[in-house]
C-alpha positions in Angstrom: 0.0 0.0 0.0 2.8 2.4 0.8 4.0 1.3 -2.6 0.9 2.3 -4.5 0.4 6.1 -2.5 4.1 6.8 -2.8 3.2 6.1 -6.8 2.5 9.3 -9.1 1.6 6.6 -11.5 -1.1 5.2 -9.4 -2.0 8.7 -8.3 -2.9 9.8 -11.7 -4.5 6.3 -13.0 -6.6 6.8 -9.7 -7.6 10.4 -11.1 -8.1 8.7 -14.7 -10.8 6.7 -13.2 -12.5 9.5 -11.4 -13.1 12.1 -14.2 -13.5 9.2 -16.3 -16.6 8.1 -14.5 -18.0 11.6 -14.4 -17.7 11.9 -18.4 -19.4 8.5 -18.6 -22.3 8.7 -15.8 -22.8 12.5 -15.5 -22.2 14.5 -18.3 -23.3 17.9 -18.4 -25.2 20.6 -21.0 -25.2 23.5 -19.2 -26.3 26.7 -21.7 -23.0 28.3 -22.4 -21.7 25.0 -23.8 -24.1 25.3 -27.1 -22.5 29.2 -27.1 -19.1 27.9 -27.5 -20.2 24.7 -29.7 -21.8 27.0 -32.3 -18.8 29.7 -32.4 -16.4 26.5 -33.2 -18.7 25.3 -35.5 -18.5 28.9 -37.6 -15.1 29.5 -36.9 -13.9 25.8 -38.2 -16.8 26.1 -41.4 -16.4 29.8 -42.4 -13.3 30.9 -40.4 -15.0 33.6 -38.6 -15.5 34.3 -34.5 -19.1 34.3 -35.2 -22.7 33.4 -34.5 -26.1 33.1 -36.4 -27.6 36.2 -35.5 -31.0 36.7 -37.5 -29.9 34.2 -40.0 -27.0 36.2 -40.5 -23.3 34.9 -39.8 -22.3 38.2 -37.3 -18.9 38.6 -35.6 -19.6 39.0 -31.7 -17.1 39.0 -28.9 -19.1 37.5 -26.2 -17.0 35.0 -24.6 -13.1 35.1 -25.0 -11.9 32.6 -28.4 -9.6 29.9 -26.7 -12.0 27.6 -25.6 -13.8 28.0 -28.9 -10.1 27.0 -30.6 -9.9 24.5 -28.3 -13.3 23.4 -29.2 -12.7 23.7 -33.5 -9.0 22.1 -32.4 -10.8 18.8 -31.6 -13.6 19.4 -34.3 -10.6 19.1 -36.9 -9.2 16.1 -35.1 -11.9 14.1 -35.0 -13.7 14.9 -37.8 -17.1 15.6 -35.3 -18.9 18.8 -34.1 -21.3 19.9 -31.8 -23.1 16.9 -29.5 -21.1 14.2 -31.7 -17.6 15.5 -30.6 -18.7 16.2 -26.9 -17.0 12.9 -25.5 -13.2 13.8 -27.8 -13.9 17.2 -25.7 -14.3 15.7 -22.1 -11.3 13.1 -22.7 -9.0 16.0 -23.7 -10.2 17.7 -20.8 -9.2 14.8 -18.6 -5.8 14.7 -20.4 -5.6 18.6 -19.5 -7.0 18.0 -15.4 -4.3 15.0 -15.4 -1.4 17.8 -16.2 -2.6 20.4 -13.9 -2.8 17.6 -11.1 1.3 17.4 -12.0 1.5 21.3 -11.8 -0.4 21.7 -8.3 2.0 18.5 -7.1 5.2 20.7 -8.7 3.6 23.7 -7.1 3.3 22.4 -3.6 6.7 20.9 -3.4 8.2 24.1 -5.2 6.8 25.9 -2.0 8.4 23.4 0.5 11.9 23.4 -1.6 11.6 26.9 -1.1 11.1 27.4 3.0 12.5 23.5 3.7 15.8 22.0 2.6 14.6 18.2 3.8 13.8 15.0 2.7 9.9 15.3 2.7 9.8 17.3 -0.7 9.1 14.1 -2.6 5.9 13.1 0.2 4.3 16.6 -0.5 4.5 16.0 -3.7 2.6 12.8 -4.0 0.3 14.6 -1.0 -0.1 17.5 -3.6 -0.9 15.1 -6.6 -3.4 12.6 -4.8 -5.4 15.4 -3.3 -5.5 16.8 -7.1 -6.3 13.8 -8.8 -8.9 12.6 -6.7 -10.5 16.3 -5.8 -14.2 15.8 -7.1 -14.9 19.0 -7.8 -12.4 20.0 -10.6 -12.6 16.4 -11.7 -16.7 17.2 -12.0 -16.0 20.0 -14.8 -13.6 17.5 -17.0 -17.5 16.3 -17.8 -18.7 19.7 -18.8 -17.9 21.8 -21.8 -17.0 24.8 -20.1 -13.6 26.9 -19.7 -13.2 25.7 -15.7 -10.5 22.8 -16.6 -8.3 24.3 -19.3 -8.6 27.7 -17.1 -7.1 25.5 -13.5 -4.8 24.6 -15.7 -3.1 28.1 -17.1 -3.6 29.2 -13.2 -1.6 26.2 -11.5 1.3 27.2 -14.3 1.2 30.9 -13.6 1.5 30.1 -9.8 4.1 27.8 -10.4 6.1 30.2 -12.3 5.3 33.1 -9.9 6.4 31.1 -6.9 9.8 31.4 -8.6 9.4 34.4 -9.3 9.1 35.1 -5.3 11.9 32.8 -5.3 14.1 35.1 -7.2 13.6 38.3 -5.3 14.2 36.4 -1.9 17.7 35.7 -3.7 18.1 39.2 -4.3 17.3 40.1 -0.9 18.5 37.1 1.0 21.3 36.1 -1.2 22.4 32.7 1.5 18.6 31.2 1.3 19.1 29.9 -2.5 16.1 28.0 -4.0 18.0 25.2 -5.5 18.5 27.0 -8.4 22.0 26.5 -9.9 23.0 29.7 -12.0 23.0 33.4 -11.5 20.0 35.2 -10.4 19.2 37.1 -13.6 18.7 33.9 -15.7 16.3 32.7 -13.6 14.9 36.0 -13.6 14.6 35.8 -17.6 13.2 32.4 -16.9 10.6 32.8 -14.7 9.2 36.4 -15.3 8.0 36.0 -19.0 6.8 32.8 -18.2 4.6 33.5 -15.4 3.4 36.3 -17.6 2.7 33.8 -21.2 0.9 31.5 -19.0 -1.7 34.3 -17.9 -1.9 35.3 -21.1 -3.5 32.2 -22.2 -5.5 31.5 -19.5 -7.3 35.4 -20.4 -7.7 33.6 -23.9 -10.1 31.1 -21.4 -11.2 33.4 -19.3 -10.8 37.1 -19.0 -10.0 37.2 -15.3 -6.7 35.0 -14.9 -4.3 38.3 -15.3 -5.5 39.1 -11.4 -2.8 36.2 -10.5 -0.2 38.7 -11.6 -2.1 41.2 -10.0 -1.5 39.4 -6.8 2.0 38.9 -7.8 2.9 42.5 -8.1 1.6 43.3 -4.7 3.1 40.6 -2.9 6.8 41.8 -5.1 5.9 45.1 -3.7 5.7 44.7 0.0 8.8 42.6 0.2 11.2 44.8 -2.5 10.1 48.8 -1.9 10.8 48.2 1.8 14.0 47.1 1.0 14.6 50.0 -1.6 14.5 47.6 -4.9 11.7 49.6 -6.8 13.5 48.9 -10.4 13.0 45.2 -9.4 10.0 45.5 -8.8 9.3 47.4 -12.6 10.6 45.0 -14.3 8.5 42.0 -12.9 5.6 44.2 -13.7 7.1 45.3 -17.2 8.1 41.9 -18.3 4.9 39.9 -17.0 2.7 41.9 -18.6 4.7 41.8 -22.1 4.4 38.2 -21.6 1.0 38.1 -20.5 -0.3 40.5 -23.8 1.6 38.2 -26.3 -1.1 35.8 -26.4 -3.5 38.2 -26.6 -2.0 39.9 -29.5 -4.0 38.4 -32.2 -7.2 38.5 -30.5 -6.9 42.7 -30.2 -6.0 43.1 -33.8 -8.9 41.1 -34.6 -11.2 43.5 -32.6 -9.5 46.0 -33.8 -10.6 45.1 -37.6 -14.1 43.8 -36.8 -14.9 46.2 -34.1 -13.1 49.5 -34.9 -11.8 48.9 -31.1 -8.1 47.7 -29.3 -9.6 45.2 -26.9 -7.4 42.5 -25.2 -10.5 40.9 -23.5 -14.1 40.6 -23.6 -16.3 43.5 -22.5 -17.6 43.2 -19.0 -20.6 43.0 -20.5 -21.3 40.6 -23.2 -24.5 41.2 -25.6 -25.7 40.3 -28.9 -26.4 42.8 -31.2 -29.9 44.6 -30.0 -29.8 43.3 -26.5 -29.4 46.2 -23.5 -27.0 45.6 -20.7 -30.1 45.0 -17.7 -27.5 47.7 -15.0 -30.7 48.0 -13.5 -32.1 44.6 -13.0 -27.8 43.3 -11.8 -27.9 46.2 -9.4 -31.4 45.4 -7.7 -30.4 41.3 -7.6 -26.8 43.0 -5.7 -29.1 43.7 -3.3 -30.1 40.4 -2.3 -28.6 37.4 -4.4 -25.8 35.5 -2.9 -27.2 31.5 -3.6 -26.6 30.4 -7.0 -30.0 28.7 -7.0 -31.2 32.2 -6.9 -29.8 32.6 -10.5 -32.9 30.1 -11.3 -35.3 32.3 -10.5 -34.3 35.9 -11.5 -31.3 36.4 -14.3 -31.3 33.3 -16.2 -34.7 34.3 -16.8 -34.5 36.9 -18.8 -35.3 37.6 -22.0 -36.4 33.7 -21.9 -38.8 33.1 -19.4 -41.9 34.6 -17.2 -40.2 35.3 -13.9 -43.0 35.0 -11.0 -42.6 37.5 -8.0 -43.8 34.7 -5.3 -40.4 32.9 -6.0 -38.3 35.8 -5.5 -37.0 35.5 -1.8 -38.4 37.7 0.9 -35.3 39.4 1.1 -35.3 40.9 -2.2 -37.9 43.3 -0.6 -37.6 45.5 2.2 -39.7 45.6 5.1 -39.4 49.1 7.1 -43.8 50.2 8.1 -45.8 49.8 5.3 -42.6 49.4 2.8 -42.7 45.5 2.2 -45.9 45.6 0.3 -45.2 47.9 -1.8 -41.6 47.5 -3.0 -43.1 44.0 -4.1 -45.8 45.6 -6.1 -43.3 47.5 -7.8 -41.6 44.8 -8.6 -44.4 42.5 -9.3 -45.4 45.4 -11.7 -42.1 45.7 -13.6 -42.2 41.8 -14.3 -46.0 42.1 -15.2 -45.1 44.1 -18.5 -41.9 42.1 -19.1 -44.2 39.1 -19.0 -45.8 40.1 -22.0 -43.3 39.2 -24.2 -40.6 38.1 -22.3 -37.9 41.1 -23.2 -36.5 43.5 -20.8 -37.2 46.9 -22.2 -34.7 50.2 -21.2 -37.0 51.6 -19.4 -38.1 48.4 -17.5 -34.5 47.9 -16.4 -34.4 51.3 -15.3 -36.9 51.2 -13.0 -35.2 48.4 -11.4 -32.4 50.4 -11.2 -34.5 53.2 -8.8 -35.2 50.2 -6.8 -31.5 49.4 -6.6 -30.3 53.0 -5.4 -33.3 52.8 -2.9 -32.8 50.1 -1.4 -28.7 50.5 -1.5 -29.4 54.1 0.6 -31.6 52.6 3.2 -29.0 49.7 4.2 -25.3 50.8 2.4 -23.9 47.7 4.7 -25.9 45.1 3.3 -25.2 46.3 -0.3 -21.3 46.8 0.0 -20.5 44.5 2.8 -22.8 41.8 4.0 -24.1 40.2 0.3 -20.5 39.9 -0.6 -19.5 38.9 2.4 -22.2 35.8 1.7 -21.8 35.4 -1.5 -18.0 34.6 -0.6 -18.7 32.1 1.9 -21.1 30.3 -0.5 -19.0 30.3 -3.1 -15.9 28.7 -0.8 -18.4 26.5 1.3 -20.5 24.8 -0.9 -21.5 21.3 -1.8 -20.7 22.0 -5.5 -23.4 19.9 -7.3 -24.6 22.3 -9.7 -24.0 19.4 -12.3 -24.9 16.5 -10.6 -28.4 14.8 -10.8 -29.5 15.1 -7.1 -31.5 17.8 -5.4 -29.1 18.8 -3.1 -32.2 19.6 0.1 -30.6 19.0 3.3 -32.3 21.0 5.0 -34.4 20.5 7.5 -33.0 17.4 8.6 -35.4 15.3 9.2 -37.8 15.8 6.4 -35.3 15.3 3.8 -33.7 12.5 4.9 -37.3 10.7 5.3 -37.8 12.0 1.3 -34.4 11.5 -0.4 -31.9 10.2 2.1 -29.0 9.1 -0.7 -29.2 12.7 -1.9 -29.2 14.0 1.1 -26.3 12.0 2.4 -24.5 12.3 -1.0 -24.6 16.4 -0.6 -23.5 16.0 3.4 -20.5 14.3 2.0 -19.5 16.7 -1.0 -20.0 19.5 1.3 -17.9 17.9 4.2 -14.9 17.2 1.4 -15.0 20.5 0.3 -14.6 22.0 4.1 -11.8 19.4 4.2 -10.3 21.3 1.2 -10.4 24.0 2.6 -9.7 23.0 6.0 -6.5 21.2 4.6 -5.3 24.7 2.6 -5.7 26.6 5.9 -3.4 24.1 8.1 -1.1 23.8 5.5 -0.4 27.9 5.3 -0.1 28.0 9.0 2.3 25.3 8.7 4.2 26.7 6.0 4.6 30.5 7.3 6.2 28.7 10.5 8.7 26.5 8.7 10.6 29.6 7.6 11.0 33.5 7.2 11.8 32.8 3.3 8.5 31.0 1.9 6.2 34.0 3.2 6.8 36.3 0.5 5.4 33.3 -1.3 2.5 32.6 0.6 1.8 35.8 0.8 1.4 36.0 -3.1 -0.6 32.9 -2.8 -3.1 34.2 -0.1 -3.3 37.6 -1.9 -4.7 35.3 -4.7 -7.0 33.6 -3.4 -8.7 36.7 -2.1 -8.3 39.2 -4.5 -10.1 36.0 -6.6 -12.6 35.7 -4.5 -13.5 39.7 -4.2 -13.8 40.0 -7.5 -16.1 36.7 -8.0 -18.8 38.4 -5.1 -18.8 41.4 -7.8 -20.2 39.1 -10.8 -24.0 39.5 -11.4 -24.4 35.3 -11.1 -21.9 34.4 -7.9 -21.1 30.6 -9.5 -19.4 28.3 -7.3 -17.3 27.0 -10.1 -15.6 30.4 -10.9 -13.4 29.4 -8.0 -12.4 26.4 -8.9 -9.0 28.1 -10.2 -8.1 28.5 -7.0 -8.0 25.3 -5.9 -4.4 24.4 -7.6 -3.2 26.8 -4.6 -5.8 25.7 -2.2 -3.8 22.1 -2.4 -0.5 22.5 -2.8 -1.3 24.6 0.5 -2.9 21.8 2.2 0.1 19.3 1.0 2.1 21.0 3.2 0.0 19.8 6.2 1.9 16.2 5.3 5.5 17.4 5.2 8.0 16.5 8.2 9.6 18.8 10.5 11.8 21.7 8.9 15.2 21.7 8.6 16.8 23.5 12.1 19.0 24.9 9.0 16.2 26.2 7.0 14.1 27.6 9.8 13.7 31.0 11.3 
C-alpha cells in the first residue's frame, strides 16, 4: 500500500478513473456549452468568431476565443462537431485536469523546496498530486464543456512560475537562502518572469479574469522589494509579465481592432448580442439580495427567456421598514407584469429596477457593500458543489429530507464535508508553511493575496457561480500538501 500512494503513476490512474466516471455517468449541457459549440462550428466552417444572428453569420465577442479554438482544435481532429464531438472534448479535458494535477504537485513541493531544505519534498509532492487527482470537484467539470479545466490549468502554471518568481527576489534580498536554483540570479529571472506572464496570457484567452494572478503577484513583489529600496526590481516584474501576458492576446486585439473598430485584449464586461441592452438595473437590484446560485434560477437566467414570478423571488429581495414591504413587491411585481408580455426586458423596465436598486442600496449601504458579498463569498468557498450532478441537493431540514431522499441528502453531506476538508487542509497547511521559515512567506503571501483578490472579484459578478473558484484550488492544495510534510530543517528555519 505504501508502494501504491508513494506512486505518481497510481495517483494519476486513480484520477483517470474519477473524471472518467464523471464523463461516462454524469455528463453535463449546461447553456454556455451550445454558445461555445456553435462559435467553433463557424469558426472551423467559415473561419469567422461568429454566431447566427438573425440568419446572418455576425462577428460577436461574447466570450473570449480559446476555448472555442480549443473546441474547432478537436472538431478538426476528429472529424465531429457539436453533441457528436462532446466525448473527444471531455477526454481532452481529462488529459488537461491529469497535467494540472502534476502542476499543483510541482507547485506544492516548489513551496516546500523553497522554505525547507529536507527529505519530505518528494511526500508533499505525491500529497499534492493525490489530493488533485482525486478532488471531485475540478474532476466534476472534466464532464462539462465549459472553460473551468483548461482555465485551472493556465492558473496552476502561472503560480508555479510566480512562486519562482518570489523565489528570485528572496535571492536578491537574501542572497544565503538559494532556491536550488543552480546559475545566477538574472537567468532565472529571464526564466521565470516572461513565463509567469505567457501562461496568464493564455488562460485570459479562457477566461478574461486570470491576469488578477499577476495582479497578486505584483503586490506581494511590492511589500517585500520597496521596503528594502528595490523599486526597479519590482518594474521589471511588472514590465516583463505583462509583455508576456499580452503576447497571447496579441491576435485576438487586432482582430477586434478590424471587426470592431476597437483595441480590446478581452471581452467586454458585458457581453451582448447585437440589439440586446445591458439590464445595469435589473444586476444592481439582484446586488441587493442574491448570494445562492440557485437564486440565479429564479431571476437572471430568466430573462429575455422566461416569465419570472414575483412569489419565487425570496423575501429578502424586498424591504420591510412600516408599510414598505408591500409595496416594493408591487413595484416589482409590476415591472415583471409588463416584461411578462413578451418576455424582453425593455430600457425603461431595467431602469426602474435600477431606482429600486439606489433605494434600497441608501436605506442599508452595509448590506449592499459589505454583507451580500460577504455571503456570496462564503457560499462560493463553502459549498457542496453539485450544480452538475443529478441530485436535489435539500438537506435542510434534517429530518424531512432525509425521510424523502436520504442518498441525496447524504450524498450532498458528503461533498459538502470534502470540500470544508479542502479548505480546511489549505488553511493548516499555510499556518504550517509560514512557521517553517521566514523565506517561503513572501510566497505565501502571493498565494493568499490570490485567493482573495479571486474571491472579491467573484462576489462582484451579477451570477456568484461556485465553479468560478475552482482556479483557485491548484493553490488551495499545494497549501494543504504541506499539512503532510516533516519537520523543517533546524538549518532552513527561522
Amino acid at each position: 500500500m505504501k508502494r501504491i500512494f508513494s506512486s505518481p503513476v497510481f495517483a494519476l490512474a486513480a484520477g483517470f478513473c474519477l473524471r472518467l466516471f464523471f464523463v461516462l455517468k454524469f455528463p453535463a449541457d449546461p447553456g454556455d456549452t451550445v454558445l461555445y459549440e456553435q462559435i467553433a462550428a463557424k469558426w472551423l466552417k467559415h473561419h469567422a468568431y461568429a454566431l447566427d444572428v438573425h440568419c446572418v453569420i455576425t462577428p460577436v465577442d461574447l466570450r473570449m476565443p480559446g476555448y472555442s479554438a480549443f473546441l474547432a482544435l478537436i472538431y478538426a481532429l476528429t472529424g465531429r462537431t457539436g453533441e457528436s464531438a462532446r466525448l473527444w472534448v471531455m477526454l481532452a479535458q481529462i488529459a488537461v485536469d491529469l497535467l494540472s494535477c502534476l502542476m499543483i504537485g510541482a507547485l506544492g513541493a516548489g513551496l516546500l523546496i523553497l522554505a525547507n531544505k529536507g527529505g519530505s519534498v518528494k511526500r508533499v509532492f505525491t500529497a499534492a498530486l493525490w489530493l488533485a487527482a482525486l478532488c471531485p470537484f475540478t474532476a466534476n467539470y472534466t464532464a462539462v464543456l465549459l472553460t473551468e479545466t483548461i482555465a485551472t490549468f493556465w492558473t496552476a502554471v502561472a503560480l508555479l512560475f510566480l512562486i519562482g518568481v518570489a523565489a528570485n527576489s528572496n535571492d536578491l534580498l537574501f542572497p544565503k537562502h538559494r532556491w536550488r536554483w543552480e546559475g545566477n540570479w538574472s537567468e532565472d529571472f529571464r526564466f521565470f518572469v516572461p513565463s509567469a506572464g505567457l501562461a496568464a496570457g493564455f488562460g485570459a484567452l479562457f477566461r478574461p479574469e486570470t491576469p488578477l494572478v499577476l495582479l497578486a503577484a505584483w503586490l506581494s513583489n511590492a511589500f517585500l522589494l520597496l521596503r528594502h529600496g528595490k523599486a526597479k526590481h519590482l518594474l521589471r516584474v511588472i514590465l516583463f509579465t505583462t509583455l508576456g501576458c499580452l503576447l497571447p492576446l496579441v491576435p485576438w486585439a487586432i482582430r477586434n481592432a478590424l471587426t470592431f473598430h476597437e483595441v480590446q485584449f478581452l471581452t467586454p464586461k458585458y457581453s451582448t448580442l447585437p440589439g440586446e441592452i445591458v439590464p445595469r438595473g435589473l444586476m444592481a437590484w439582484e446586488s441587493t439580495w442574491l448570494f445562492r446560485v440557485k437564486d440565479c434560477y429564479l431571476v437572471p437566467w430568466k430573462v429575455n427567456e422566461e416569465p419570472i414570478d414575483v412569489d419565487t423571488i425570496p423575501a429578502r429581495a424586498f424591504d420591510s421598514p412600516p408599510n414598505s414591504a408591500t409595496d416594493e413587491k408591487q413595484r416589482v411585481a409590476g415591472i415583471l407584469t409588463q416584461y411578462n408580455e413578451d418576455l424582453t426586458l425593455t430600457q425603461e423596465e431595467d431602469d426602474a429596477f435600477g431606482q429600486i436598486a439606489r433605494e434600497r442600496a441608501a436605506r442599508h449601504p452595509l448590506r449592499t457593500y459589505l454583507w451580500i458579498p460577504a455571503a456570496r463569498s462564503v457560499v462560493i468557498w463553502f459549498t457542496p458543489r453539485i450544480e452538475l450532478l443529478p441530485i436535489s441537493g435539500d438537506v435542510f431540514p434534517l429530518a424531512q429530507k432525509h425521510d424523502e431522499d436520504p442518498a441525496d441528502q447524504g450524498f450532498t453531506v458528503l461533498l459538502f464535508l470534502l470540500n470544508i476538508l479542502y479548505v480546511g487542509l489549505g488553511l493548516l497547511g499555510a499556518v504550517k508553511l509560514w512557521r517553517f521559515s521566514a523565506v517561503v512567506r513572501p510566497a505565501l503571501v502571493f498565494l493568499i493575496i490570490f485567493i482573495v483578490l479571486r474571491t472579491a472579484f467573484l462576489t462582484t459578478l451579477e451570477t456568484p457561480e461556485p465553479r468560478y473558484v475552482l482556479v483557485c484550488f491548484p493553490a488551495l492544495i499545494a497549501l494543504g500538501a504541506q499539512f503532510f510534510a516533516g519537520k523543517p530543517s533546524p538549518a532552513f528555519s527561522n
